[in-house]
N, CA, C and O atoms as a GROMACS GRO file, in nm:
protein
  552
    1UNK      N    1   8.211  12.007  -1.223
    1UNK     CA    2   8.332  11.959  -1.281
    1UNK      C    3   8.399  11.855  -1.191
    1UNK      O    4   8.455  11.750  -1.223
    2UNK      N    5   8.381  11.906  -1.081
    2UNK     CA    6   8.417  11.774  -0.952
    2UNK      C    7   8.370  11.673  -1.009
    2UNK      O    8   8.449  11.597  -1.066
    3UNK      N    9   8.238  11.648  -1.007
    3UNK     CA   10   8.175  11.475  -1.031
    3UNK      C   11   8.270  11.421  -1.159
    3UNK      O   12   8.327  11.312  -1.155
    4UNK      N   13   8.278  11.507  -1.264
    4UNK     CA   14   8.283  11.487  -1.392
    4UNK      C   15   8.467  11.434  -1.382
    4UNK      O   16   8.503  11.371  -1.481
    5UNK      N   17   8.564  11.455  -1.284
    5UNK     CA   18   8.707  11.445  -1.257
    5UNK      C   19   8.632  11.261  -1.178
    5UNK      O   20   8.629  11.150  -1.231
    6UNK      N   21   8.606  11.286  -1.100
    6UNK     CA   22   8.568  11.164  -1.015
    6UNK      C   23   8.528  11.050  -1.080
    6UNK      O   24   8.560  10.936  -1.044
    7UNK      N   25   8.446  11.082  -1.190
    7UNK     CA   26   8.359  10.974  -1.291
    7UNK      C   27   8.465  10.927  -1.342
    7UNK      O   28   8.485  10.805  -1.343
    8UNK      N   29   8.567  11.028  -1.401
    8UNK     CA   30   8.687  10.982  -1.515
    8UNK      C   31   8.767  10.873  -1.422
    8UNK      O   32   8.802  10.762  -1.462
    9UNK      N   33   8.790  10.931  -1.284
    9UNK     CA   34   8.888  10.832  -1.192
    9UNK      C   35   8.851  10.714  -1.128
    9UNK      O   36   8.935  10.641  -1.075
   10UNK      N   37   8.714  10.685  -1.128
   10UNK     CA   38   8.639  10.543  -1.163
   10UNK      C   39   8.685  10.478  -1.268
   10UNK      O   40   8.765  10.385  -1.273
   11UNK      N   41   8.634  10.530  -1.342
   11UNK     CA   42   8.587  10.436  -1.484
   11UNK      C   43   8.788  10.415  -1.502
   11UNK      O   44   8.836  10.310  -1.547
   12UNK      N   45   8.871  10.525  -1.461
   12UNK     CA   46   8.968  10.430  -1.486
   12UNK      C   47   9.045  10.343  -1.400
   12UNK      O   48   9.118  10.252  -1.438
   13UNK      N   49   9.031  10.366  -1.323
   13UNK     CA   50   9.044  10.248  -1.154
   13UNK      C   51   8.976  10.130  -1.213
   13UNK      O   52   9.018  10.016  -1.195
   14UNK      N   53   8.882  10.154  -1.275
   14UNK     CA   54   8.801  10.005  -1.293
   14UNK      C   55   8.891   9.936  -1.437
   14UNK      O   56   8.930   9.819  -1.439
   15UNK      N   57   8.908  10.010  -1.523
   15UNK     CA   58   8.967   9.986  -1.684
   15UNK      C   59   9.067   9.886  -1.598
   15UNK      O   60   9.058   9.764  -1.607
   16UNK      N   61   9.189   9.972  -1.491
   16UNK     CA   62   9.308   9.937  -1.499
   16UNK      C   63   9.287   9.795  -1.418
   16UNK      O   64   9.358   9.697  -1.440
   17UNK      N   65   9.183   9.797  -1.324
   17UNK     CA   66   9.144   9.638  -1.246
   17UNK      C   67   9.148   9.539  -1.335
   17UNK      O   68   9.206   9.433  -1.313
   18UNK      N   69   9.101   9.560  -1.417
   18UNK     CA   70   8.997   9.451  -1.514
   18UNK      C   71   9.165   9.440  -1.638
   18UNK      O   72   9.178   9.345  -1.716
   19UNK      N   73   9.238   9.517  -1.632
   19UNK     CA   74   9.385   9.452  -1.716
   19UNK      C   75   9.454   9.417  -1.650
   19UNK      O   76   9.522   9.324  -1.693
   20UNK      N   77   9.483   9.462  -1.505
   20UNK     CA   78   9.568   9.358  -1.391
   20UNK      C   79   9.498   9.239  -1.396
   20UNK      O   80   9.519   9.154  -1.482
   21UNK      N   81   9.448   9.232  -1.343
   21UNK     CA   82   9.340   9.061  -1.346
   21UNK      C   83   9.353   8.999  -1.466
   21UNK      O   84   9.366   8.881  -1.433
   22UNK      N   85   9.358   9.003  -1.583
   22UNK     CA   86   9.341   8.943  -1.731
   22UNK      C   87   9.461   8.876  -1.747
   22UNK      O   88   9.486   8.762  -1.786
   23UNK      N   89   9.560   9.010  -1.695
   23UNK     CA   90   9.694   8.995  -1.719
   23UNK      C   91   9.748   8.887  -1.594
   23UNK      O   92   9.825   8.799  -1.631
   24UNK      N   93   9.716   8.892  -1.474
   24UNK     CA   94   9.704   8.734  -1.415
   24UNK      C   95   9.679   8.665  -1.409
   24UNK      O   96   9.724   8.596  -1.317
   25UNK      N   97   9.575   8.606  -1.509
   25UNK     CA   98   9.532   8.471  -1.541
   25UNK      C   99   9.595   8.421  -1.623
   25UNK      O  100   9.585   8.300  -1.644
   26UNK      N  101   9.679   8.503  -1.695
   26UNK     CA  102   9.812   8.397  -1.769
   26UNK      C  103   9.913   8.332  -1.738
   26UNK      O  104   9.975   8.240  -1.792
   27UNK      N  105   9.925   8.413  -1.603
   27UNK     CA  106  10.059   8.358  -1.554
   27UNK      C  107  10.002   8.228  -1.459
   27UNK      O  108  10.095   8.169  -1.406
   28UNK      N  109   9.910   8.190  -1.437
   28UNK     CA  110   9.847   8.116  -1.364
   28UNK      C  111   9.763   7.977  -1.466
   28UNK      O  112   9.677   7.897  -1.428
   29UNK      N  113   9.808   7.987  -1.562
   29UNK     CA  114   9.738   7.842  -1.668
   29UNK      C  115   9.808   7.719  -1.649
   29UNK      O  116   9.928   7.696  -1.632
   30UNK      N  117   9.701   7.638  -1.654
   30UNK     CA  118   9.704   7.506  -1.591
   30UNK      C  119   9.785   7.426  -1.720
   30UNK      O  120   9.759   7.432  -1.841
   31UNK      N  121   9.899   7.345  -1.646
   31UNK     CA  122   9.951   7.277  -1.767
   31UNK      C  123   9.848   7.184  -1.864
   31UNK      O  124   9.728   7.201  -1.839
   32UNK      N  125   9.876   7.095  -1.962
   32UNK     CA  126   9.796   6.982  -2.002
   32UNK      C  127   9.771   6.839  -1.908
   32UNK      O  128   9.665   6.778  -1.908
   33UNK      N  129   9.830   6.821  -1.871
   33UNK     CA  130   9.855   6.701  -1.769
   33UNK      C  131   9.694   6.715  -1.668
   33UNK      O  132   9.582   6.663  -1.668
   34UNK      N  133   9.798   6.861  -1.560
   34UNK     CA  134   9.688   6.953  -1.470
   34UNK      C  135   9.538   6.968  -1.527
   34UNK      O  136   9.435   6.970  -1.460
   35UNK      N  137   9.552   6.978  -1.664
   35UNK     CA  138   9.376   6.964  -1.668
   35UNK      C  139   9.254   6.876  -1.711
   35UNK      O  140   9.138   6.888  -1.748
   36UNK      N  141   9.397   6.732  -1.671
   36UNK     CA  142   9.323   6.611  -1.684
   36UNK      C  143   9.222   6.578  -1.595
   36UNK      O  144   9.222   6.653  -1.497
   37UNK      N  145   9.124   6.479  -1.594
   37UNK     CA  146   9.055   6.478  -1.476
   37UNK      C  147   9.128   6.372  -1.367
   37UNK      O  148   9.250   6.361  -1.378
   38UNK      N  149   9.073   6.308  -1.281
   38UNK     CA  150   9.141   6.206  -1.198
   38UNK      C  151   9.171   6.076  -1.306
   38UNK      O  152   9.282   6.034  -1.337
   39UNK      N  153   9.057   6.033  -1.348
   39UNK     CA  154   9.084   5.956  -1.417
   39UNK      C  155   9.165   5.943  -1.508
   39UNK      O  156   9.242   5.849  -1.527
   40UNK      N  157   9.147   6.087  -1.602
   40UNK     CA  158   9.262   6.102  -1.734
   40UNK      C  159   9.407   6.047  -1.669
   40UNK      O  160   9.474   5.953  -1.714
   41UNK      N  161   9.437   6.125  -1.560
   41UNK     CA  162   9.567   6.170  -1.497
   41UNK      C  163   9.629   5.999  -1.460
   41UNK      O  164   9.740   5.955  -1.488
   42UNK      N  165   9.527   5.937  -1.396
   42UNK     CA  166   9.540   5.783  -1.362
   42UNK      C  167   9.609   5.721  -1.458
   42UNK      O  168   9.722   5.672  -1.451
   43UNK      N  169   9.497   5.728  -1.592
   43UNK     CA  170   9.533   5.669  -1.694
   43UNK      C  171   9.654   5.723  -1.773
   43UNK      O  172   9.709   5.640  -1.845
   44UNK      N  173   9.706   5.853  -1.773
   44UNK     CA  174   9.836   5.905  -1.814
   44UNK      C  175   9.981   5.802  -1.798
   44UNK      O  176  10.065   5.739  -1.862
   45UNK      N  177   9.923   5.856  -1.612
   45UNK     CA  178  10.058   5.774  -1.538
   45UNK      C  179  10.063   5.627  -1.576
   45UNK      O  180  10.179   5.589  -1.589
   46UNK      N  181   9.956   5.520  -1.601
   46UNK     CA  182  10.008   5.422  -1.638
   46UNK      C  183  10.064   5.418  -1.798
   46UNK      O  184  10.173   5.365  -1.820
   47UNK      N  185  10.003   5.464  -1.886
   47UNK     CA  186  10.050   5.487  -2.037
   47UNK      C  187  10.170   5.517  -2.073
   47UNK      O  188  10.242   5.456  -2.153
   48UNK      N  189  10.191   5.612  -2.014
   48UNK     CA  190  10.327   5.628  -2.013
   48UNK      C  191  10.467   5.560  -1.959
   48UNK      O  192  10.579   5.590  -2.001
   49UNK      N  193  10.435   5.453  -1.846
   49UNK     CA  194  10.543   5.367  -1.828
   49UNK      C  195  10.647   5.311  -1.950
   49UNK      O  196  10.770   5.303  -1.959
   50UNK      N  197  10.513   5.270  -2.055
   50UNK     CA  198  10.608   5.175  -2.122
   50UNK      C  199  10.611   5.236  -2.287
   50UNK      O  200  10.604   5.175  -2.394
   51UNK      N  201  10.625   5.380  -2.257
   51UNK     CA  202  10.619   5.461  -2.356
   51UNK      C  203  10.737   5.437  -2.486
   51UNK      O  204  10.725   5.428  -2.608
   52UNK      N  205  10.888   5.431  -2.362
   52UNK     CA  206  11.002   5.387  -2.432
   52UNK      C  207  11.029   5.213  -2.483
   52UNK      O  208  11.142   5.166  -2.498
   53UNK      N  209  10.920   5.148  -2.501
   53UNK     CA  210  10.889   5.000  -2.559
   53UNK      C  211  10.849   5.040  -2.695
   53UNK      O  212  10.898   4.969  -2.783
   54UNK      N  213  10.766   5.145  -2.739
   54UNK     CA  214  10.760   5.201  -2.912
   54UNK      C  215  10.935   5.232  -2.975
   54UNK      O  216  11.032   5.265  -2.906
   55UNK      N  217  10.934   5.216  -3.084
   55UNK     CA  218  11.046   5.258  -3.181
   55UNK      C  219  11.058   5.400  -3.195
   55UNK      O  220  11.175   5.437  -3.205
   56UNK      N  221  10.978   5.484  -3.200
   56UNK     CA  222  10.994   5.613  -3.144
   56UNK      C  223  10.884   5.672  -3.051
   56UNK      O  224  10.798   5.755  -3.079
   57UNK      N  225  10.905   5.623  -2.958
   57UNK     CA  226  10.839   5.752  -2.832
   57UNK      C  227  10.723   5.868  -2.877
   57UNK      O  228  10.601   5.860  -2.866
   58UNK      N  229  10.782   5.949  -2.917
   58UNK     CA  230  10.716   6.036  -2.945
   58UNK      C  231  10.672   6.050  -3.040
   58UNK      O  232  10.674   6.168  -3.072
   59UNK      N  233  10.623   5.980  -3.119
   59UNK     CA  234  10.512   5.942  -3.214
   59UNK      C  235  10.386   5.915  -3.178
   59UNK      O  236  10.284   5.943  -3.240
   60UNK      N  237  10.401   5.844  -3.049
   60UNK     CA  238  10.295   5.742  -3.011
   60UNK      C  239  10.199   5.878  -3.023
   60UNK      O  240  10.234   5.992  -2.993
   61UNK      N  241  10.054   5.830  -3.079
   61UNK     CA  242   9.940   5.898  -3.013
   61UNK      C  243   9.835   5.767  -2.981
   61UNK      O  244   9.833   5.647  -3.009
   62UNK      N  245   9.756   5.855  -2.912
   62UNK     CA  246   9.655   5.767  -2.829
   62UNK      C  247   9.542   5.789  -2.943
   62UNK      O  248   9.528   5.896  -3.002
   63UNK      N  249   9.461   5.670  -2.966
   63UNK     CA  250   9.327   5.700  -3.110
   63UNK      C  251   9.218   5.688  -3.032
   63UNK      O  252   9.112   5.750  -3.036
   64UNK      N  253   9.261   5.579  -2.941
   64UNK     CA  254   9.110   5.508  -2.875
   64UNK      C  255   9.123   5.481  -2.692
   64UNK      O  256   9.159   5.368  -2.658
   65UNK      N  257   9.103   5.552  -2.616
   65UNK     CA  258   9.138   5.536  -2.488
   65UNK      C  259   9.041   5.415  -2.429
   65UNK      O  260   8.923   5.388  -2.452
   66UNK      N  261   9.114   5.369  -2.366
   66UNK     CA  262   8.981   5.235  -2.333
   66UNK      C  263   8.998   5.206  -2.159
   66UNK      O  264   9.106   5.188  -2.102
   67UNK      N  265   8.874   5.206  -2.100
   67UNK     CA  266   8.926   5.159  -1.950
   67UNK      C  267   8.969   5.061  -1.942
   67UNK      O  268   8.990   4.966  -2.018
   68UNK      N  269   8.996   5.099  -1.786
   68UNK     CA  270   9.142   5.017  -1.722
   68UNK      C  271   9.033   4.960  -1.540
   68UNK      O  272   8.926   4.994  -1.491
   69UNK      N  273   9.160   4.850  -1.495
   69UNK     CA  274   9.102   4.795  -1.377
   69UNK      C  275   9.162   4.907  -1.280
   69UNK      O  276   9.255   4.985  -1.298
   70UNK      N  277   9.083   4.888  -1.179
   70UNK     CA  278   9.106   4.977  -1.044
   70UNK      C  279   9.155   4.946  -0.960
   70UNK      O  280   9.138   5.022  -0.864
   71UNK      N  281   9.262   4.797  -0.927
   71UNK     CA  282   9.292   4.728  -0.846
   71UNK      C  283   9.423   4.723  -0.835
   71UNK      O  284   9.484   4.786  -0.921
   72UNK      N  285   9.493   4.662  -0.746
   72UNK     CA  286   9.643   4.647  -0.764
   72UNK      C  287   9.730   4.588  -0.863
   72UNK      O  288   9.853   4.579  -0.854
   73UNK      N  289   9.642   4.539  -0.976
   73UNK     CA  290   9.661   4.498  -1.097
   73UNK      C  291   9.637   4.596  -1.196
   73UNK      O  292   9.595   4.549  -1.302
   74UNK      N  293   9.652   4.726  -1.191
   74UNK     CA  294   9.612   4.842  -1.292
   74UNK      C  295   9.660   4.771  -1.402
   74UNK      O  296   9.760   4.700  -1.406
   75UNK      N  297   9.534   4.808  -1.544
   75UNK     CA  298   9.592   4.781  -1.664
   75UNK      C  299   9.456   4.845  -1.728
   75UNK      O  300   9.339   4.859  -1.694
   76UNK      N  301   9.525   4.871  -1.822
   76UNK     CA  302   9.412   4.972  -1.927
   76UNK      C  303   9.475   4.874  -2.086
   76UNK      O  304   9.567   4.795  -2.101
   77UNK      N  305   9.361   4.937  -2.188
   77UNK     CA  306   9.365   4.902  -2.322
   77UNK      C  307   9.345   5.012  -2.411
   77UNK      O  308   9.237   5.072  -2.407
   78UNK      N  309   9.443   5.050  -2.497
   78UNK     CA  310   9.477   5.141  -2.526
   78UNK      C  311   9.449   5.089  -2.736
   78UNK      O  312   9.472   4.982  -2.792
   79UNK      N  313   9.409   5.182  -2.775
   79UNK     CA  314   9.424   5.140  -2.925
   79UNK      C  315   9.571   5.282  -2.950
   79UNK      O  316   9.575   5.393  -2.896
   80UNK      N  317   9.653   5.234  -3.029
   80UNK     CA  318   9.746   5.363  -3.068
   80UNK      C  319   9.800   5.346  -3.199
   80UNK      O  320   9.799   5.242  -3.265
   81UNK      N  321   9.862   5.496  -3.241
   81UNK     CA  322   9.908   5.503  -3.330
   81UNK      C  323  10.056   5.528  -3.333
   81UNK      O  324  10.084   5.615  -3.251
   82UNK      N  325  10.167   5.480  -3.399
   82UNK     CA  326  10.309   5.509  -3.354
   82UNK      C  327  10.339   5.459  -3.508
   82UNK      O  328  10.268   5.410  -3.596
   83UNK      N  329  10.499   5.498  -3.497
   83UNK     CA  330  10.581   5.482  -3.651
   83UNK      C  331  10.671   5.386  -3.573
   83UNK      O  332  10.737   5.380  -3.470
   84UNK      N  333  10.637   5.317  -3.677
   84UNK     CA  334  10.720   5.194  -3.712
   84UNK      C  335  10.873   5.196  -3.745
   84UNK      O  336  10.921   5.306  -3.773
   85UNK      N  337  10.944   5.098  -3.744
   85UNK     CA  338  11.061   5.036  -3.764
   85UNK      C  339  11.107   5.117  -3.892
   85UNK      O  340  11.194   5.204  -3.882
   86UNK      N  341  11.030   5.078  -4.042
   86UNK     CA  342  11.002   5.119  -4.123
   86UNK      C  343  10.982   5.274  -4.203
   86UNK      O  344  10.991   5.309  -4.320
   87UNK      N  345  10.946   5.357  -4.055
   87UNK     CA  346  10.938   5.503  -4.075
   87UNK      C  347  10.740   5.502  -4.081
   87UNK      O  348  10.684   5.609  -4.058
   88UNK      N  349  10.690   5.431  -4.098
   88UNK     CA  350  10.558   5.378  -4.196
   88UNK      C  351  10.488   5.442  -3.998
   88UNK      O  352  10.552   5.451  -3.893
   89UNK      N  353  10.331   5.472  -4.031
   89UNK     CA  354  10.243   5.453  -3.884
   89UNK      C  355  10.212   5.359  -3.911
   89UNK      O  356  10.233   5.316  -4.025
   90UNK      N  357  10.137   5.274  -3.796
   90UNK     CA  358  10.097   5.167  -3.760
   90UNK      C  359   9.998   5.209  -3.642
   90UNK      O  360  10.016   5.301  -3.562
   91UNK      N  361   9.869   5.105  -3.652
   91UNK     CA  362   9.773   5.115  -3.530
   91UNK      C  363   9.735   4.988  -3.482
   91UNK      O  364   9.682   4.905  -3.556
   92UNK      N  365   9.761   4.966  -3.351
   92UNK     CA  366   9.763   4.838  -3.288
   92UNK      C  367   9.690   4.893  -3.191
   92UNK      O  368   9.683   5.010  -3.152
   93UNK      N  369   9.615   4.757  -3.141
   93UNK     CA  370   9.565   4.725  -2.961
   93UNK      C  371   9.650   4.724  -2.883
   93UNK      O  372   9.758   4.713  -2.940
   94UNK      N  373   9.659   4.729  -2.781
   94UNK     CA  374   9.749   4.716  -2.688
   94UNK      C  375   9.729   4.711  -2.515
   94UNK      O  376   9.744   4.800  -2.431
   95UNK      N  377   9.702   4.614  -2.506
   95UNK     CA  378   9.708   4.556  -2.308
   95UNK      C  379   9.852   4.638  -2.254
   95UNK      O  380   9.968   4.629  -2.294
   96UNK      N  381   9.791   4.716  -2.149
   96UNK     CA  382   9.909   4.752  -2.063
   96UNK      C  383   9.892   4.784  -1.922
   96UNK      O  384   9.818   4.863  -1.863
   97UNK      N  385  10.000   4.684  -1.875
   97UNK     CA  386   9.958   4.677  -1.742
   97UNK      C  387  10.141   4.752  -1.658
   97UNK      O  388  10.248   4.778  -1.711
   98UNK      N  389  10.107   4.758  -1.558
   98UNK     CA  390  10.240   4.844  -1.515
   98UNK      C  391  10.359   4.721  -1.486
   98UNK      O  392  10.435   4.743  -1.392
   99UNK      N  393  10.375   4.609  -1.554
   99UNK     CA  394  10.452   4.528  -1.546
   99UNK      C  395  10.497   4.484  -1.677
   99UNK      O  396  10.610   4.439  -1.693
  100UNK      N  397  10.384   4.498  -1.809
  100UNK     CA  398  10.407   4.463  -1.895
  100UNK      C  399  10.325   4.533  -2.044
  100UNK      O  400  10.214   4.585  -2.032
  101UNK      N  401  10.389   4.527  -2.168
  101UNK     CA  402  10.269   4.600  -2.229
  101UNK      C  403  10.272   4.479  -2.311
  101UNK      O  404  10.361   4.395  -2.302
  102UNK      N  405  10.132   4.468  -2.424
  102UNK     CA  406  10.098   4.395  -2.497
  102UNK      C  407  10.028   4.379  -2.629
  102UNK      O  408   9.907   4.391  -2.608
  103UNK      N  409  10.053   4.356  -2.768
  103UNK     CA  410  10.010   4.381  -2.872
  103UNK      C  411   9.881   4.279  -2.838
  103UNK      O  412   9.901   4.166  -2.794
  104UNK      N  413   9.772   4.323  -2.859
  104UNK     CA  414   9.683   4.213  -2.904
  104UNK      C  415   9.605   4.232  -2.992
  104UNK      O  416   9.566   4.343  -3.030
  105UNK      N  417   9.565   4.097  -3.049
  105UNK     CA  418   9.581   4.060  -3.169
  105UNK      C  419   9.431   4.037  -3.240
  105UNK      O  420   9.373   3.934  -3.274
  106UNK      N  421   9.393   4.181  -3.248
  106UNK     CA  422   9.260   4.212  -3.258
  106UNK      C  423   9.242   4.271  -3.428
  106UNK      O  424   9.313   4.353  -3.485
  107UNK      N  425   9.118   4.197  -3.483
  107UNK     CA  426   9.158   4.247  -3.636
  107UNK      C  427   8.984   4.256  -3.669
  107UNK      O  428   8.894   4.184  -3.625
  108UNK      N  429   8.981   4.335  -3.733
  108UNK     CA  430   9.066   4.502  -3.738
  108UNK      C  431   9.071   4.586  -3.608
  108UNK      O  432   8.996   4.582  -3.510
  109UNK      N  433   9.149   4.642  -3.626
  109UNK     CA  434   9.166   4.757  -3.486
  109UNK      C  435   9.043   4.777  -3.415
  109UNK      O  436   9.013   4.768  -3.296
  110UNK      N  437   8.957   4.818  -3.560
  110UNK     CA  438   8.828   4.931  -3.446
  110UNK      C  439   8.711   4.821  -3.362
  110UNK      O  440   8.609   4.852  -3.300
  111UNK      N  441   8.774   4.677  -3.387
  111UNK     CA  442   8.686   4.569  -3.272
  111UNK      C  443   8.766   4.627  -3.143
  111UNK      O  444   8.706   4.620  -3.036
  112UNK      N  445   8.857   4.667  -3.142
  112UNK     CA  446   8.922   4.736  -3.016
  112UNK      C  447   8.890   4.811  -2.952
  112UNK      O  448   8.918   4.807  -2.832
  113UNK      N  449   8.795   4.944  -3.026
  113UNK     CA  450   8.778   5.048  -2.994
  113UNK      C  451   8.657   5.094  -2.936
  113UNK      O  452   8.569   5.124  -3.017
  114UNK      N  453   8.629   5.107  -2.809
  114UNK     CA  454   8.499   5.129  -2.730
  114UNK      C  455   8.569   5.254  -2.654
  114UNK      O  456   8.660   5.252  -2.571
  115UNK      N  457   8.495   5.369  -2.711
  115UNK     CA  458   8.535   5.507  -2.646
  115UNK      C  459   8.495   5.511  -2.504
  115UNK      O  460   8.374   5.504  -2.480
  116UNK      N  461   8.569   5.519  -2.418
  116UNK     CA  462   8.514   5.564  -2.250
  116UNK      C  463   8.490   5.729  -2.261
  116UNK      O  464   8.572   5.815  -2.293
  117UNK      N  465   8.360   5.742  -2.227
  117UNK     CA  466   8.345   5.934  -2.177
  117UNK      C  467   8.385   5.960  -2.074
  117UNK      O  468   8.354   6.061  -2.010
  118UNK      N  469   8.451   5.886  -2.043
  118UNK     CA  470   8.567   5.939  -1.923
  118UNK      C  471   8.681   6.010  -1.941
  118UNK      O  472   8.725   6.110  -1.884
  119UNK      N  473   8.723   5.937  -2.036
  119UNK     CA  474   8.862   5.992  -2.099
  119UNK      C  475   8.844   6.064  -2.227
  119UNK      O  476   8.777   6.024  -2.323
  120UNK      N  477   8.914   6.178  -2.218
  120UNK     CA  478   8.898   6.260  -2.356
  120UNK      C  479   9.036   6.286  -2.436
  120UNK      O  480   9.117   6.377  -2.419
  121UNK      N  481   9.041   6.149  -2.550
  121UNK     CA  482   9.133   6.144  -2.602
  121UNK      C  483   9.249   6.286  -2.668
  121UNK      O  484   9.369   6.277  -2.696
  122UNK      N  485   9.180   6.377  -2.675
  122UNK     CA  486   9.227   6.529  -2.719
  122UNK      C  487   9.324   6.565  -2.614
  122UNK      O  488   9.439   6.602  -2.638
  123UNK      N  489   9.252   6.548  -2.444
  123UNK     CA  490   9.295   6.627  -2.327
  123UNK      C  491   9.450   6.518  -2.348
  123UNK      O  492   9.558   6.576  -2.338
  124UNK      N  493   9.450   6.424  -2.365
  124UNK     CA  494   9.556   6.295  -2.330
  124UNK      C  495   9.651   6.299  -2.394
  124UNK      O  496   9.757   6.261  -2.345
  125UNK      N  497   9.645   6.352  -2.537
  125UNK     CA  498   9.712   6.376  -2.641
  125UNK      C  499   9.778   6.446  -2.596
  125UNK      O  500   9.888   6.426  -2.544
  126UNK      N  501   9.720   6.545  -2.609
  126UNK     CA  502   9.742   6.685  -2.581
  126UNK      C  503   9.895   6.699  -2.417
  126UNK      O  504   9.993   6.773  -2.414
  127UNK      N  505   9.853   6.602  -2.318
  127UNK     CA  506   9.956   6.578  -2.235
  127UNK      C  507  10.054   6.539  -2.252
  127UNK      O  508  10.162   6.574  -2.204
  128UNK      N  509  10.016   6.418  -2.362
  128UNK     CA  510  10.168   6.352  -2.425
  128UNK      C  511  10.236   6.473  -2.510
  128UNK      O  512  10.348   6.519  -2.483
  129UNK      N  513  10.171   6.509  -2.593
  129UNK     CA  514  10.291   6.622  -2.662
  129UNK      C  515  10.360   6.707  -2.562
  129UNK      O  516  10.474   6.741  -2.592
  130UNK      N  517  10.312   6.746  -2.453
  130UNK     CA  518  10.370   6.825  -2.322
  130UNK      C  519  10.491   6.714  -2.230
  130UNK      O  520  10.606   6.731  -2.190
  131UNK      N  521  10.388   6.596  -2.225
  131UNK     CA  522  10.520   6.518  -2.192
  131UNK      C  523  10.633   6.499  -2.282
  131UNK      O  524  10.745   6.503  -2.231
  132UNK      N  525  10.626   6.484  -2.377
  132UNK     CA  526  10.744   6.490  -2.518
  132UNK      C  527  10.791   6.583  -2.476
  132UNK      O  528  10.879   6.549  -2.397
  133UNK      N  529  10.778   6.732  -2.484
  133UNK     CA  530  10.843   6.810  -2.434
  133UNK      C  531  10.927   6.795  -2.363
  133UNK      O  532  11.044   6.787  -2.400
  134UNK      N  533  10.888   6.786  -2.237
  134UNK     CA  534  10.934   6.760  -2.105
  134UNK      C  535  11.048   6.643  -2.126
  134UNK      O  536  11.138   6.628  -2.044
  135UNK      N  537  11.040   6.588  -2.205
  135UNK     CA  538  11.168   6.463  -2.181
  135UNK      C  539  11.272   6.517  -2.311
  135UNK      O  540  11.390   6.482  -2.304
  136UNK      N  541  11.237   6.585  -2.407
  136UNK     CA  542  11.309   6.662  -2.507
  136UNK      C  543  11.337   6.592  -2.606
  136UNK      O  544  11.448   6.573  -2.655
  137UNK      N  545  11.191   6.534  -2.652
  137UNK     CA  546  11.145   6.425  -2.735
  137UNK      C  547  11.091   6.509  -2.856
  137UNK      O  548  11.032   6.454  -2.949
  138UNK      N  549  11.104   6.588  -2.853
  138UNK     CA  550  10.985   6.669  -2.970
  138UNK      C  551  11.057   6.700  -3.126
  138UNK      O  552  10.991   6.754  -3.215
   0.00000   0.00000   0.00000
């Protein structure tokens, strides 16, 4: 009957390990931003400069992430989607460099659009709605 008390006080020592632990990996989840890669995160911080140049902010989504230079001239090309003046979406090209952003004047859009597998437009998104948050844009 000994073993049979001992077995029970294992198996629940182990039950209760294995729900402490589960139950700490929640409190420990990585924001959206945090589980960008270097690059994503790069490309965040510049995107977002000239976020407040759209008619509403927090509309903007990202469709088509496109690389950017690596130099003291950072600038990426971004295809996006945002609401218009109008209320209406709209999808434009767009040059943006940390001094200036830029419609260009590419027709139709998707000559714009060369996906980098670097960047995973979902993870990016996904930051901006967290950044919306965060500025109390939502």
């Amino acid at each position: 009957m000994n073993k049979t008390v001992y077995l029970l006080m294992v198996v629940l020592a182990i039950l209760m390990s294995s729900c402490s632990s589960s139950n700490n990996s929640n409190d420990e989840r990585l924001s959206a931003y945090e589980q960008l890669n270097t690059e994503e995160q790069h490309y965040f911080d510049l995107f977002i400069v000239h976020l407040t140049s759209f008619k509403n902010p927090s509309s903007v989504r990202l469709v088509s992430p496109i690389s950017f230079g690596r130099n003291d001239n950072d600038f990426l090309w971004a295809v996006v989607s945002a609401e218009n003046s109008f209320g209406g979406t709209g999808t434009e090209c767009y040059s943006i460099s940390t001094d200036n952003i830029h419609t260009l004047d590419v027709s139709p859009v998707s000559e714009c659009t060369i996906q980098d597998d670097d960047l995973s437009v979902g993870k990016l998104n996904e930051a901006l709605k967290e950044y919306y948050y965060e500025q109390g844009w939502n």
